[in-house]
N, C-alpha and C positions, 0 to 999 in steps of 0.2 A: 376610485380607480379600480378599474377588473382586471386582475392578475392572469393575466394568460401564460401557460407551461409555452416555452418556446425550445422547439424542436432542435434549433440548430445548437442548441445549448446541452440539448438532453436532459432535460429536465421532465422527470415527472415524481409529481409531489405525493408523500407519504400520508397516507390518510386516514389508516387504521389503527385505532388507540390501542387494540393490543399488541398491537408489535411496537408499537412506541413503548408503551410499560415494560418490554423485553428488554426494548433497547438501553430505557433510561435506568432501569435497575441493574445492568450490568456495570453501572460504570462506580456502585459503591462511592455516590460524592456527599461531601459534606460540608461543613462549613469553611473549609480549608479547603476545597478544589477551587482548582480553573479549568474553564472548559474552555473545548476551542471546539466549533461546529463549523464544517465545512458545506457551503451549500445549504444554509436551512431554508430556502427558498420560502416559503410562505408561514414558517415557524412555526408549525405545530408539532415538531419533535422538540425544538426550543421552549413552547410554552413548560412543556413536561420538564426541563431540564430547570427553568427556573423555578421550577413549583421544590427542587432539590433544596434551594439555597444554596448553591455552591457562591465562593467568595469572590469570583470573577468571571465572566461568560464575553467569551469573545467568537461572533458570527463573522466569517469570510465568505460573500456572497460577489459573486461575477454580475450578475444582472443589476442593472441600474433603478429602475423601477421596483424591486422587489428590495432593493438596502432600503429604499425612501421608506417603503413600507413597514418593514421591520423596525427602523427606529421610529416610526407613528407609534406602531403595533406596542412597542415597550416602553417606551417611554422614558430613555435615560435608564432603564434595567441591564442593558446589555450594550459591550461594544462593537458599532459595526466596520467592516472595512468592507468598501467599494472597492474590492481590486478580484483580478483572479488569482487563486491561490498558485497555481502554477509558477506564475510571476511574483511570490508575494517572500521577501528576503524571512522569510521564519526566524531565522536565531535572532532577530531582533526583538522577541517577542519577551525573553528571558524569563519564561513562567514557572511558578513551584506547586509541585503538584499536579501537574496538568494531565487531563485527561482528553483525546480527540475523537469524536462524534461525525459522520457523516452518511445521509444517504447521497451516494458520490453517483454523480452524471455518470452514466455508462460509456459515454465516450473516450471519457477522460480518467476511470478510475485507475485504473495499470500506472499512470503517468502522477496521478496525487500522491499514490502506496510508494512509489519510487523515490518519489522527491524527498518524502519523510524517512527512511530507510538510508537516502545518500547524505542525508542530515549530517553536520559535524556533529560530537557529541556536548557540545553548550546546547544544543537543545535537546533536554533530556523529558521525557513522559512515560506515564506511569503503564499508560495503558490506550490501545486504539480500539473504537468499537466503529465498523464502517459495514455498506451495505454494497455488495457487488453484483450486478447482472452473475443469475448464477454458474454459467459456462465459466467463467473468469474464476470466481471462485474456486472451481474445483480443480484448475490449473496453480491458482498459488496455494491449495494445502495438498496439491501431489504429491506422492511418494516415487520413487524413482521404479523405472521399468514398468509405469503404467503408462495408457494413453493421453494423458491430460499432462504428465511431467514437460516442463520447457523452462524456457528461460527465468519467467516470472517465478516458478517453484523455487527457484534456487536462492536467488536473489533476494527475493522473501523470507527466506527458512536461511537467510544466514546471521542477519539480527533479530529475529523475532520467532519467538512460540508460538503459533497460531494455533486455534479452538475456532472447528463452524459452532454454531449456535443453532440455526433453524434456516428451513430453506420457506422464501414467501411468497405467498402467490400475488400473481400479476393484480388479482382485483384488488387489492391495498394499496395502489396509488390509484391516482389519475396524473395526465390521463393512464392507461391500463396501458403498459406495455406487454408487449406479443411472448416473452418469455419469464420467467420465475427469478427469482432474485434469492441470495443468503446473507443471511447477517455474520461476520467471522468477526473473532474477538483477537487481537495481539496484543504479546507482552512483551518488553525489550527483554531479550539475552543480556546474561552478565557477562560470561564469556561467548567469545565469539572471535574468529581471525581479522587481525588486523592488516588491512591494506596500506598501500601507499596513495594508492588513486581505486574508489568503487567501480572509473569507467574503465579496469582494468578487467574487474570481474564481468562487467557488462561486453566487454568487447570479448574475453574468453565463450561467453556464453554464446554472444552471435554465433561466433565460428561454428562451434560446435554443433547448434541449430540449426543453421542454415546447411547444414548434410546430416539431419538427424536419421537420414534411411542410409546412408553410408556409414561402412567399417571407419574406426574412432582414431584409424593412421591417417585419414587424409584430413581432418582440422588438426590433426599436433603437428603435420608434416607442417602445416603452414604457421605455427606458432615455435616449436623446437626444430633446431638440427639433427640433434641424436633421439629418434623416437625411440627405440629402442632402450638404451639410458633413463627416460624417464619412464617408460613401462616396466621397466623391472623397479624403480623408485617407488613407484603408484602401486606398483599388482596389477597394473592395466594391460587385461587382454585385447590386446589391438585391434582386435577381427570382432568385438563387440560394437554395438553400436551408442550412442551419446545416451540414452535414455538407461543405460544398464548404469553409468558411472551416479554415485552417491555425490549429494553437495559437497560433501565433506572435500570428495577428491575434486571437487572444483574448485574448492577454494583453496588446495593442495598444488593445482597445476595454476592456478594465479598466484599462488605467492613463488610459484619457482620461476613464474614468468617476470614477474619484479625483480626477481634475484636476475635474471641474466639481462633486463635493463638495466639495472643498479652497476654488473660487473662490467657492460657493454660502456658505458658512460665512464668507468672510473679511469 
């Protein structure tokens, strides 16, 4: 069978062994890992991860034609799932050690990084090493009051430490897509604010985004009553715009935003 990359999937396949050797040697596995690879599509960042010996390898592949492949390709080496990972219940997977590996479809990466991030914490890993179209990338290792900071930076940089790694060029896959890609590496946060619900912090972010060229009164107008009260709380100069405030204070205006659901409720 001829594996054809199918576009509506976004797929296109990794093909350069030295950024494989990047990739597979960041993840430090041994005989005590599990790996979890999302998308190995035609397994050649796979072959390199088993060539590790880590102590369990589990492939999540969306296309149907490419699982059949892979478990030919291994032969009982690796476990595969036919599912999309989008849809795919993770904390069932109850892994130790686990390390996660992906060159992630561009379409869908924002949406994989999420999912993992709004994870309860029974699924716990050690380390993500994934590949993002590189405009995305440099959206979730932003730093605040640049032009790349939004939603994604936040929401990212609130459980996890992120490190880029290298940014790749388009001829390292096929087929070649029209823009560069980067490999970034994350580490779970020990500490980190705890929420009640992450779609609280995802719902503060919209707000605030969706008037990122407006002063920072008109999304707390529409989240607080007393703007004022929580600007002097924060140090929040109101005539600022979203891109000045730190994660920090965002995850400072979501938990005060739980406290007045919590007191609205009681």
């Amino acid at each position: 069978m001829k594996l054809k990359p199918k576009k509506s999937l976004g797929q296109n396949f990794l093909i350069d062994d030295d950024v494989i050797d990047i990739i597979t040697n960041l993840g430090n596995i041994n005989k005590n890992s599990t790996i979890l690879e999302i998308g190995p599509g035609t397994g050649n960042l796979t072959e390199k991860l088993i060539s590790k010996k880590p102590k369990r390898l589990i492939l999540v592949e969306k296309d149907k034609n490419l699982s059949k492949n892979l478990k030919t390709k291994f032969n009982g080496n690796v476990e595969v799932i036919n599912k999309d990972f989008l849809d795919l219940p993770i904390t069932d997977l109850k892994c130790k050690n686990l390390s996660i590996f992906g060159n992630l479809p561009y379409n869908v990466a924002s949406e994989i990084l999420v999912k993992i991030i709004k994870s309860n914490e029974s699924f716990y890993y050690e380390k993500l090493v994934f590949m993002f179209q590189k405009e995305v990338a440099e959206r979730i290792i932003a730093k605040q009051n640049t032009k790349n900071y939004s939603r994604i930076s936040i929401i990212s940089q609130w459980k996890l430490n992120i490190r880029k790694i290298k940014d790749i060029s388009p001829n390292c896959f096929y087929p070649r897509p029209k823009v560069q890609s980067s490999i970034l590496e994350f580490f779970p946060k020990k500490n980190y604010t705890r929420f009640n619900e992450i779609q609280n912090l995802e719902y503060i972010t919209n707000i605030f985004f969706r008037f990122r060229r407006k002063m920072i009164k008109k999304p707390l107008r529409i989240i607080f009553e007393d703007i004022n009260k929580i600007s002097e709380k924060f140090e929040i100069n109101l005539n600022d715009r979203p891109q000045k405030l730190s994660p920090e204070t965002y995850y400072k205006i979501c938990s005060e935003y739980e406290n007045q659901i919590s007191n609205f409720l009681a």
